[in-house]
N, C-alpha and C positions, 0 to 999 in steps of 0.2 A: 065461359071462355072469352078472355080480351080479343078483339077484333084483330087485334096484329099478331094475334098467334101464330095463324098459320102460316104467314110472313116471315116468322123467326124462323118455325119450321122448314120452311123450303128452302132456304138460301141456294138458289139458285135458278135462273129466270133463262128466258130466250126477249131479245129486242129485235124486233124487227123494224126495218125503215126500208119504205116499199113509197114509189108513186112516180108521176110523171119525168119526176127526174133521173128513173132506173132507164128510161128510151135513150138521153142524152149518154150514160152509163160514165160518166166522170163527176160521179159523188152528187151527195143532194145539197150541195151549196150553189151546185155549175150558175146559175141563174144572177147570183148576185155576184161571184168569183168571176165571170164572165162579160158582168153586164151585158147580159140578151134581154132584149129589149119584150115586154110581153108577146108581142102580136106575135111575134119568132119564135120565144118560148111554147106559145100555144099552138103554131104550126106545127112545127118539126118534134116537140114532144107532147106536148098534152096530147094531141089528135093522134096521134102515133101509139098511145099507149091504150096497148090493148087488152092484155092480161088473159091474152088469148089460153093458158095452161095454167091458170090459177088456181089451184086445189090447195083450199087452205087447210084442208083432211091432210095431205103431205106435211103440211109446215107443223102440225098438231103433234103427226107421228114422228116424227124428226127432233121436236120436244124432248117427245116421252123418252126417245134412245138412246139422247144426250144423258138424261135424268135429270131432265128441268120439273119444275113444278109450275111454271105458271110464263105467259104468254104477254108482250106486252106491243102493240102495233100501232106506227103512227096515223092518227086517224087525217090528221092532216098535218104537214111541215108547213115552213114561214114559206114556202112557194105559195101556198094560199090556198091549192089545191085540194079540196076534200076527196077524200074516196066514198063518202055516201051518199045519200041525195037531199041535201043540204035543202031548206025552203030560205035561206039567207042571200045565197049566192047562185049562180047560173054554172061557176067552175068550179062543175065536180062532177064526179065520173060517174054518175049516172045523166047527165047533160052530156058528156062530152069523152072521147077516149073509149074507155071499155064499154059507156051508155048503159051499164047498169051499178048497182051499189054492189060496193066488193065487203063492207062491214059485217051487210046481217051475215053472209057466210063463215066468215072469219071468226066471230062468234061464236055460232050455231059449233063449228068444227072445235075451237078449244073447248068448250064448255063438254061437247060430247065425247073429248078424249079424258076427260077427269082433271083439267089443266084451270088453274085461277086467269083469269080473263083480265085484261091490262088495255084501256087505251091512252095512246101518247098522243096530246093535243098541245101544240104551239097556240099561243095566244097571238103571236105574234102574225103578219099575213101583208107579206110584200104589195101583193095583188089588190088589196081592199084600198080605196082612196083616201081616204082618213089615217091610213098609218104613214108614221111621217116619211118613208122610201125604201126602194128597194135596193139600193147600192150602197149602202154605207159600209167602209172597210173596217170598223168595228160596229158596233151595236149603237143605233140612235140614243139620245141623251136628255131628251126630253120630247115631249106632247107639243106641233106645231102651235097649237092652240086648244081651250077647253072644250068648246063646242067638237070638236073633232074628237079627241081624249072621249067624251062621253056616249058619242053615237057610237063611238071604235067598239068599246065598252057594253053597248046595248047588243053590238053585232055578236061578239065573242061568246056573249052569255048565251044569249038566241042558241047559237051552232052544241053549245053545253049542254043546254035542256035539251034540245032532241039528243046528243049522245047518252045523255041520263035516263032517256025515257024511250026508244026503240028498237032500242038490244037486250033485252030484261038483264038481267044480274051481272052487274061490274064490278068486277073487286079492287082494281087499282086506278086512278086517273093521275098519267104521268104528264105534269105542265114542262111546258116547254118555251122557249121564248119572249118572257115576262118581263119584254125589254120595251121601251121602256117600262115603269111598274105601272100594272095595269091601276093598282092604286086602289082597288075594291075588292081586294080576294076575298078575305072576310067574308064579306056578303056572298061572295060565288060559291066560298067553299062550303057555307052553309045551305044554300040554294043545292048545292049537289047533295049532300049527306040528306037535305030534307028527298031526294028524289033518289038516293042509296044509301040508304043507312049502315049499309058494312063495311064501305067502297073504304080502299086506303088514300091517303094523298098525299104526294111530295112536298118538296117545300118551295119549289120554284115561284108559287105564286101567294107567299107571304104565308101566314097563319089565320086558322087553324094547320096544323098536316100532322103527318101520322110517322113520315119518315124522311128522312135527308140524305140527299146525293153526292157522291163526287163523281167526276167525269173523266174517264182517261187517265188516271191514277188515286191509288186506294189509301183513302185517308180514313181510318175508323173514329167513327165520331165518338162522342164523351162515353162512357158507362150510364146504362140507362136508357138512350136513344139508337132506336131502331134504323137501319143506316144500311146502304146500299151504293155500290160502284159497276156503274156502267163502263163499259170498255169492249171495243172494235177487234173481232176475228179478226179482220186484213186491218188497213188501217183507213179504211173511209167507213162512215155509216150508212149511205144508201150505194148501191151496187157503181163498180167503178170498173170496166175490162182492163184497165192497165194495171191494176194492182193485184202485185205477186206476195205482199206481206202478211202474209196470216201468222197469225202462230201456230204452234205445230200443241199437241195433244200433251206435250209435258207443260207445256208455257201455260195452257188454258190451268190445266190440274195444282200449276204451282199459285195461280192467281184462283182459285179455288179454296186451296188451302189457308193462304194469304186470310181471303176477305172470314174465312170460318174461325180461323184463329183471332181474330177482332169481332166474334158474334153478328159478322155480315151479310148482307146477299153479295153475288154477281150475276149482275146483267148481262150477258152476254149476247153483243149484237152481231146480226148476219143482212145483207142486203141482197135479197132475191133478184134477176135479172126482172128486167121488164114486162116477160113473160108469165112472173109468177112462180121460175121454179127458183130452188136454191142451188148457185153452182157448187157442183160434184167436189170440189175442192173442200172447199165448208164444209158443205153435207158430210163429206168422209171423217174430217175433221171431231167435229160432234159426234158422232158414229162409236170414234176412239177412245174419245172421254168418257161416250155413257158405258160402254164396254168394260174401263176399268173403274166407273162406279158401281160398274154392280155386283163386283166382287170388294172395294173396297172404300162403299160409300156408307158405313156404317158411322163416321166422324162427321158428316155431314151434316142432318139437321137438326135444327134447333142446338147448333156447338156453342158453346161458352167460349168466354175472354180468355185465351191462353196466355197464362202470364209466364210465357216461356219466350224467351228470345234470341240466346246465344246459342251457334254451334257453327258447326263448319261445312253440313251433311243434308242442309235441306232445314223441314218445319215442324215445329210441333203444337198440336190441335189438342183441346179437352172437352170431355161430355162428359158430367156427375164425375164418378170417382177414376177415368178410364182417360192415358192420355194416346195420342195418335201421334210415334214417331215416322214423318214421308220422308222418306230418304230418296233424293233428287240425285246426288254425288256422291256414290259409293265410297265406303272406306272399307272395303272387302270383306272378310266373312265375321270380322269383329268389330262392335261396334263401342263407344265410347261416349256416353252420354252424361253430361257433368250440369244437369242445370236442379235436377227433381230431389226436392228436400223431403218426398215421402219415403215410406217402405214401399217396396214395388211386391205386390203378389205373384204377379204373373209375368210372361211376356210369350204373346202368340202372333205369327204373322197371319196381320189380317183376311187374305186372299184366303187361305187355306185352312187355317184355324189351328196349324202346328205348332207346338211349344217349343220355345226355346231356353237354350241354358243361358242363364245371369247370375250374375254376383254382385252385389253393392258392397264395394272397397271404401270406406269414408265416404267425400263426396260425390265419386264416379260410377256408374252402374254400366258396369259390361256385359253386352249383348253378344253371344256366338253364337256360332254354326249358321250365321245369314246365309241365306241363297243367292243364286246367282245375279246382279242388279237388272230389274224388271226395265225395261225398253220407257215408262213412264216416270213410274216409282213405285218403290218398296215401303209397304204402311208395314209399319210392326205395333200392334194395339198392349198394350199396359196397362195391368187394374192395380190401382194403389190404395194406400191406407187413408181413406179421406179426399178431402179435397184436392187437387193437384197443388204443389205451392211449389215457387221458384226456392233454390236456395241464395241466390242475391236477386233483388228485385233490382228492373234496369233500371237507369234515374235519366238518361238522358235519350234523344232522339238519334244517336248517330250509333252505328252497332261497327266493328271494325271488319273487314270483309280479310 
């Protein structure tokens, strides 16, 4: 079994981004977005952050209900702030804030819920003296100097090996902040696989890695290459009180289907308040998804590249010989499906397992007696003769709405 099997298999993840900047509660850039100055930073939230309701056994079951497979937590952001007990640095929450390590739990609890274990490490770290600052309104552009560049370098790696060596078994390390290039992954990514030999790796911090991101919009990488899109329940990553944007449980399931139909994951991030829980809003959220995956997550893992992409009604998803029409946008109890160049065997609505009547006229395969459109979406599951195949393959990137 290839290391990134199980990977292919899960498509679909929880992110979490949790830490001193959940006490400020206006996103975890507030620090640089703000220009607050450390000493005030580390007043009014580090020392503030308590994590006084922390049960990472919640965030674990709250995974499983969604129907995630695997778990990914920032072990530290470019705030600089670690959540374990760091031997590099004095600011981390076993020094300071909560005054213990919030990691070994966070661990301990996915791994004990049957979850793939994920930590998010920024390379980058406003707070350390050697990075060249903490306020720039995009991303610094070069190393002040080398001597700085290579202590920075010496720090980064340090904080790696203990992440690699006192949590036993890590399956993902998601980099982060590789701004400037740290300029040695290479060597680091091999320093880590020498210290996790299954562990996956993005590509944030050069090559070797295992898979490639997009961020806040789903770009499926080449055929071939294992590939994953992170994107924000509300629209901040770490916990924010004035934000009312979440998406609601169809929007998650259409970006769902989305990234499956490209053989993708989705990351899907939540930002716990500062307390440690996840607000009720979210938490419901996910709640709703995993509810209608678990009547109709059979399209889900390990999906193939659906080379399906015209219609008017929503998406359509392939696994082996079986495609998966979601209908998002009811066209009432008849359905019209003009893309599938197979014979169609069957056609049963997924939730339930009923059959339905069709007819393949020429190009068009008509679906009746649909039921009433589902509050989410309506999967209608399709075994065909073969492989699924388009009857025009799309040639361009713009589809007409």
């Amino acid at each position: 079994m290839a290391r990134i099997d199980w990977f292919n298999d899960a498509r679909f993840g929880m992110f979490i981004h949790w830490g001193a900047y959940s006490v400020a509660a206006r996103g975890e850039w507030v620090l640089n977005r703000e220009r607050i100055p450390f000493d005030e930073y580390t007043r009014l939230y580090v020392d503030n952050f308590k994590a006084e309701n922390y049960d990472p056994h919640e965030w674990a079951k709250l995974a499983l209900d969604a129907g995630m497979e695997y778990v990914v937590l920032t072990t530290r952001h470019h705030d600089g702030f670690a959540l374990w007990d760091t031997k590099t640095s004095d600011f981390n929450a076993a020094r300071r804030g909560p005054k213990r390590d919030l990691i070994a739990p966070y661990a301990d609890a996915v791994r004990d819920a049957g979850l793939k274990l994920g930590f998010y490490y920024s390379a980058a770290d406003w707070h350390h003296s050697d990075y060249p600052g903490a306020y720039f309104r995009d991303w610094p552009d070069r190393w002040p100097d080398e001597a700085k560049h290579k202590r920075f370098c010496q720090y980064y790696r340090a904080q790696l090996e203990e992440l690699m060596t006192n949590y036993g078994k890590v399956d993902i390390l998601w980099y982060d902040g590789c701004i400037p290039e740290m300029g040695d992954g290479a060597e680091a990514n091999a320093r880590v696989r020498e210290l996790q030999p299954g562990i996956l790796i993005n590509d944030r911090n050069g090559k070797p890695y295992d898979f490639v991101n997009c961020e806040q919009a789903i770009k499926p990488a080449p055929p071939g290459t294992a590939w994953e899109a992170c994107m924000t329940l509300s629209r901040n990553w770490g916990y924010h009180a004035g934000d009312t944007g979440h998406k609601s449980p169809q929007q998650v399931i259409q970006m769902l289907t989305e990234t499956a139909a490209g053989a993708g994951n989705l990351l899907l991030n939540v930002g716990p308040k500062a307390d440690g829980t996840v607000p009720e809003e979210s938490a419901a959220i996910l709640r709703e998804v995993g509810e209608w995956l678990r009547q109709n997550g059979e399209f889900l893992s390990n999906s193939s590249r659906s080379p399906f992409s015209w219609n008017n009604f929503g998406r359509l998803t392939t696994k082996g010989n079986k495609v998966y029409i979601h209908i998002f946008s009811s066209t009432g109890s008849e359905l019209c499906v003009a893309e599938i160049a197979n014979k169609v065997l069957s056609a049963k609505i997924l939730a339930t397992g009923a059959d339905l009547p069709f007819e393949q006229r020429g190009e068009r395969l008509f679906i009746r007696e649909l039921p009433q459109p589902s509050k989410i979406a309506t999967t209608i599951v399709l075994e065909v003769d073969g492989e699924p195949k388009p009857i025009t393959q799309q040639t361009t990137f713009w589809i007409p709405g």
